[in-house]
DRENKEPA-86448 format. One line per field, with one value per residue (C-alpha): x negated, y negated, z. Coordinates in Angstrom, 2 decimals. Layout:
// DRENKEPA-86448
px [X  ...]
py [Y  ...]
pz [Z  ...]
This chain:
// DRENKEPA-86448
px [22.35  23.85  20.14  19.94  22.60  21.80  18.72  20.34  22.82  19.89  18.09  21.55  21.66  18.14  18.80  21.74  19.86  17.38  20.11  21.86  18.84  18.64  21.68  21.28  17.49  20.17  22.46  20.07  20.34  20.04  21.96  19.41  20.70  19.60  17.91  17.01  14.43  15.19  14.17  10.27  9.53  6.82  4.45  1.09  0.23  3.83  6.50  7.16  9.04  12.48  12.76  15.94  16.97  20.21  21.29  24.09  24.27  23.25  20.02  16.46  13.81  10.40  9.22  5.71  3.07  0.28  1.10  0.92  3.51  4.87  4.79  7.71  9.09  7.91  11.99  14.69  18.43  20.82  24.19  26.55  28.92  28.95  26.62  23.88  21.31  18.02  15.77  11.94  10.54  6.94  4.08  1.19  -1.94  -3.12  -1.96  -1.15  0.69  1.66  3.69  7.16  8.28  10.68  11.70  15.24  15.95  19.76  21.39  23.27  19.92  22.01  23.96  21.27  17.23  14.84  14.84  12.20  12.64  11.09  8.34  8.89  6.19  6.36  4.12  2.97  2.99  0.51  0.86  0.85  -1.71  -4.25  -6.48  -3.55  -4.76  -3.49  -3.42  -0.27  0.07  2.35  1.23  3.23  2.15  3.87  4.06  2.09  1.78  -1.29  -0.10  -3.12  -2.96  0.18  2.48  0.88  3.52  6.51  5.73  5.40  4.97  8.20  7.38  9.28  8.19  6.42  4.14  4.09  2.49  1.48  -1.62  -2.11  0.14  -1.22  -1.22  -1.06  -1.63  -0.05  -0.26  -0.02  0.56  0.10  -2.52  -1.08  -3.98  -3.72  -0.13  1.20  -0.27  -0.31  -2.96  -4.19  -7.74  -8.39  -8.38  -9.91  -13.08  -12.46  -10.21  -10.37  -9.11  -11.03  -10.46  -11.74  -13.70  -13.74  -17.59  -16.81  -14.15  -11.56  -10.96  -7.51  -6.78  -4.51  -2.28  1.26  3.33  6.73  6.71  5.80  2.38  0.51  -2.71  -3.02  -5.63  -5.12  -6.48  -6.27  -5.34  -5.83  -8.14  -10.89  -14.23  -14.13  -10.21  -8.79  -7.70  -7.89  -4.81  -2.88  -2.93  -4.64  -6.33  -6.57  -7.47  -6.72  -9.62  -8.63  -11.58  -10.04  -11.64  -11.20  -12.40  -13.03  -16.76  -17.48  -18.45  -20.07  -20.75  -24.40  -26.67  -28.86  -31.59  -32.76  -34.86  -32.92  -34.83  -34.65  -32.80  -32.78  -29.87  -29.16  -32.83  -35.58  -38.23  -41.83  -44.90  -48.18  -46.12  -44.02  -40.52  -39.84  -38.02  -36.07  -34.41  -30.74  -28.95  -25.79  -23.26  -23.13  -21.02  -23.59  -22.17  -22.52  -21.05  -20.50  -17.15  -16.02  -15.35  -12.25  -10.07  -9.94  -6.48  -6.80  -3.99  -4.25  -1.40  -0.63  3.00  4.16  2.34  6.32  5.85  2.05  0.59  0.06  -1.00  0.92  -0.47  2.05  4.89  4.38]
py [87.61  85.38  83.95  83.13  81.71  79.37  78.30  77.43  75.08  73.63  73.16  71.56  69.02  67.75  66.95  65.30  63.36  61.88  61.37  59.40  57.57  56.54  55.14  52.94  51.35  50.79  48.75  46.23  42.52  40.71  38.08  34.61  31.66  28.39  26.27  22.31  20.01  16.11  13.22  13.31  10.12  9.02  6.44  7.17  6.28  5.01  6.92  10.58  11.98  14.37  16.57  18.04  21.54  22.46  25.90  27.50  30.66  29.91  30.99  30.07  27.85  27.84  23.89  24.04  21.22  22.15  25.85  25.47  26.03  22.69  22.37  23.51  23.86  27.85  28.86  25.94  27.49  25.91  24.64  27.24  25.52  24.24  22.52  24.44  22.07  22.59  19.27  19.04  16.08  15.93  13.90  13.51  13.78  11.35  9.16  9.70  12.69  15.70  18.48  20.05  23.24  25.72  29.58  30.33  33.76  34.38  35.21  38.22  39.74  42.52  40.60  38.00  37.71  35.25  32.11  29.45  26.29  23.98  22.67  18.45  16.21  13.03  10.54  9.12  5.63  3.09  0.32  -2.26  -4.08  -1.22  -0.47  -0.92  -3.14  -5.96  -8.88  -8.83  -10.83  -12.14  -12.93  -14.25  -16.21  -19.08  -21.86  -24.53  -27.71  -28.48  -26.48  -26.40  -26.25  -25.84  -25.10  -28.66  -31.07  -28.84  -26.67  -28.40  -26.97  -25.82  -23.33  -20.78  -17.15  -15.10  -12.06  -12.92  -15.79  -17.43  -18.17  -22.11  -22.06  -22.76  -19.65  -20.67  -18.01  -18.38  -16.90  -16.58  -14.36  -13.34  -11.95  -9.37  -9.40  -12.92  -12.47  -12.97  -16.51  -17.73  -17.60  -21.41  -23.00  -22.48  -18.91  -17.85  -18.06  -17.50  -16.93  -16.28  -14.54  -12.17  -11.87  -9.12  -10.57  -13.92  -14.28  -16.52  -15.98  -18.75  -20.47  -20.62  -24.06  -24.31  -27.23  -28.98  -28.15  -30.03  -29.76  -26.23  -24.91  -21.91  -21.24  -21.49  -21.45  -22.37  -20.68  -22.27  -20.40  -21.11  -20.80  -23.35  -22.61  -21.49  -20.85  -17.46  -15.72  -12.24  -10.61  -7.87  -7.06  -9.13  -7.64  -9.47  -9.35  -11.30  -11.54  -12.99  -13.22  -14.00  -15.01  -13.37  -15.77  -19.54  -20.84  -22.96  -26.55  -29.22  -32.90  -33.54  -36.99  -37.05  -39.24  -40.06  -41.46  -43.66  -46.10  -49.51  -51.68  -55.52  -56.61  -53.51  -52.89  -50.79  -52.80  -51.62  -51.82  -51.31  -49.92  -47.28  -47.28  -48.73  -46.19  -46.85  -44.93  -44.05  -42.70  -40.48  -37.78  -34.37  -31.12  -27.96  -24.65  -23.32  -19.84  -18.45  -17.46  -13.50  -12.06  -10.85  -8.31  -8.76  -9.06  -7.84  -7.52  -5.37  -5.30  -1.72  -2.44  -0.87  -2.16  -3.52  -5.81  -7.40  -10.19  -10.29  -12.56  -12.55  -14.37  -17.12  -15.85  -16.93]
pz [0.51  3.14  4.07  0.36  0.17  2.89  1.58  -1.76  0.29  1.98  -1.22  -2.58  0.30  -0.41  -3.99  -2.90  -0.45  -2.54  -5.64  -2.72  -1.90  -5.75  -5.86  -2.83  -4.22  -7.69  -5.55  -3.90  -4.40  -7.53  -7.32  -6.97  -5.55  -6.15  -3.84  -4.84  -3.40  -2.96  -0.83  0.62  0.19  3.07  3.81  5.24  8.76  9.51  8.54  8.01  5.01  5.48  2.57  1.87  0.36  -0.65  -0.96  -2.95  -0.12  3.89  5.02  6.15  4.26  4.53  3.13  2.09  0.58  -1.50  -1.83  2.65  5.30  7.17  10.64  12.39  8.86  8.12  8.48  8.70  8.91  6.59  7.35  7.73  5.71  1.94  0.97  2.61  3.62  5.25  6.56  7.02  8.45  7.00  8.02  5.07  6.04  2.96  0.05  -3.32  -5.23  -3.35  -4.75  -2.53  -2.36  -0.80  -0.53  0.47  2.36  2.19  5.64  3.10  2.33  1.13  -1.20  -2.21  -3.54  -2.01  -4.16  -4.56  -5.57  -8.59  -7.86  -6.54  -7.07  -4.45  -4.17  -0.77  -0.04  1.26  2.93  0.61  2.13  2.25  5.54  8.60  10.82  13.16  10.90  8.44  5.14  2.28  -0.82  -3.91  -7.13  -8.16  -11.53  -10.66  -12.44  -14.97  -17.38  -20.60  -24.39  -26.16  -23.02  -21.51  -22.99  -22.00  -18.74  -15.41  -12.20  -10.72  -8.17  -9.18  -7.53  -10.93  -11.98  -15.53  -16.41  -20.29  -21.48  -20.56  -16.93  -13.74  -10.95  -7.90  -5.04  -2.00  1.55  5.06  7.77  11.35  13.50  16.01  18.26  19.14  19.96  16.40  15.89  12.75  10.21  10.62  10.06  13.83  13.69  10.32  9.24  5.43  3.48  -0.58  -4.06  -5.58  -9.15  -11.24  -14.16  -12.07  -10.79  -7.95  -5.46  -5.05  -1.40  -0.17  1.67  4.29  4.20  4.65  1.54  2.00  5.33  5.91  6.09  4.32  2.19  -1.47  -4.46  -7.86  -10.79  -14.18  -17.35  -20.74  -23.91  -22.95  -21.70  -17.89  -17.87  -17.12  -20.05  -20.04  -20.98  -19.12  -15.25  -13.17  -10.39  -7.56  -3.86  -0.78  2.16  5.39  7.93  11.48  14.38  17.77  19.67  18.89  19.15  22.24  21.29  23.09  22.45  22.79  22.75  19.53  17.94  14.20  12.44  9.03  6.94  7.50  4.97  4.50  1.95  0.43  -0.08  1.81  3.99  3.52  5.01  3.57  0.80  2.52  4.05  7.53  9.63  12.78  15.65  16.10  18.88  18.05  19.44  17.96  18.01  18.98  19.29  23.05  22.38  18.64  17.34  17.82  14.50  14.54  12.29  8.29  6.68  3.06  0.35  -3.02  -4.68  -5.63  -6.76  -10.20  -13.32  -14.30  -10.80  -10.87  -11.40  -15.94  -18.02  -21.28  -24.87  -26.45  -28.22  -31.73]
């Protein structure tokens, strides 16, 4: 009897055991905090972006691009204290549109579910003149004068720094800049070899000059708008480019003795004999290149601003 007894008590204990164990999977954590994603922002090939999560509860986050761990990022503690904040400095490893995201393990595991974060679409910047290289420009657009059509009799040039421009005005493009690898020298004549404004829909590139505007020096190129044959006037966004072609190193130049042959002219008129011009020599001095010019790095700028910010040309009002 006593041995039965026994293994009823045994039998007793186990049921308890696993009615205890029940009880215990009933009471695990529920409770999901929230965890929010801000900042990222990051431009390409210069600087890094620091993404910030905040927590409701402390814990660790793991920061994660594309669906893919950061670097260094896989579990970032939170501030002990409110708010709980987690940082990620991330580098991209391209431009354009890259989607954040983050999953918060609560230091109270017991207490607390893992929580991940909406999803946060950034977009990563590029330099605003494109390829990085060692030649930096600025470009702006201005009102010139030479206003066409309608606008002619009442809009002069004035100068004034624009991006949206009326059917008839002037545009004028100006420039310059600096080339770092000749110890930030400025963009002059003597070291470029071209320089122009690409328009799209615009067969022919236009030149930039350089030259002295009231008493300060830069490049610019005009382009004519209006509703006459050869003038600019498609509406909307212009797109536009700006090619700088520097050279590395100048062209050496020698002056050189020369000779010619010019015909021969006796009071404004040709001499002849036996019915055919009479040609005589002339000695001159010319410039011959001794050593070509070094190419050196190309400066471009493509505006990639927001649509609100470039360069449009807008019909007149009626």
């Amino acid at each position: 009897m006593k041995r039965l007894i026994s293994r009823i008590a045994i039998g007793a204990l186990a049921l308890g055991g696993i009615a205890s164990f029940g009880v215990t999977t009933a009471w695990a954590a529920t409770t999901v905090p929230t965890v929010v994603l801000s900042g990222g922002s990051a431009v390409f090939g210069v600087s890094p972006g620091v993404i910030k999560a905040t927590a409701s509860v402390p814990g660790a986050v793991n920061f994660t691009v594309g669906g893919t761990t950061i670097t260094d990022c896989g579990a970032v503690a939170t501030t002990t204290v409110t708010p709980f904040v987690a940082v990620c400095s991330w580098t991209p490893s391209a431009v354009g549109a890259a989607v954040l995201g983050a999953t918060l393990t609560p230091t109270d595991t017991a207490t607390y579910a893992t929580a991940t974060a909406a999803a946060f679409n950034v977009i990563v910047a590029d330099a605003i003149q494109g390829v990085l290289n060692p030649v930096t420009l600025y470009v702006d657009t201005v009102l010139g004068s030479g206003a066409t059509g309608v606008l002619a009799p009442r809009v002069g040039g004035s100068c004034a720094i624009a991006s949206q421009f009326i059917v008839g005005q002037m545009i004028v493009f100006r420039v310059y800049g600096n080339d770092a690898t000749r110890g930030g020298a400025p963009l002059t004549p003597l070291n470029v070899s071209s320089a122009t404004v690409t328009v799209t829909g615009v067969a022919t590139p236009i030149t930039l000059n350089y030259g002295n505007h009231s008493g300060v020096a830069f490049w610019t190129a005009a382009m004519k708008t209006g509703d006459a044959p050869g003038l600019y006037n498609t509406l909307g966004v212009i797109d536009f480019k700006v090619t700088m072609d520097t050279i590395a190193v100048p062209a050496v130049t020698k002056l050189v003795n020369a000779t010619k042959y010019v015909p021969t002219l006796r009071n404004g008129k040709h001499v002849l004999s036996h019915g055919k011009w009479v040609f005589h020599k002339v000695n001159y001095k010319k410039t011959v290149v001794v050593t070509p010019a070094v190419p050196g790095a190309v400066g471009t700028f493509h505006s990639s601003f927001p649509t609100s910010s470039q360069l449009t040309l807008n019909a007149i009002p009626a």
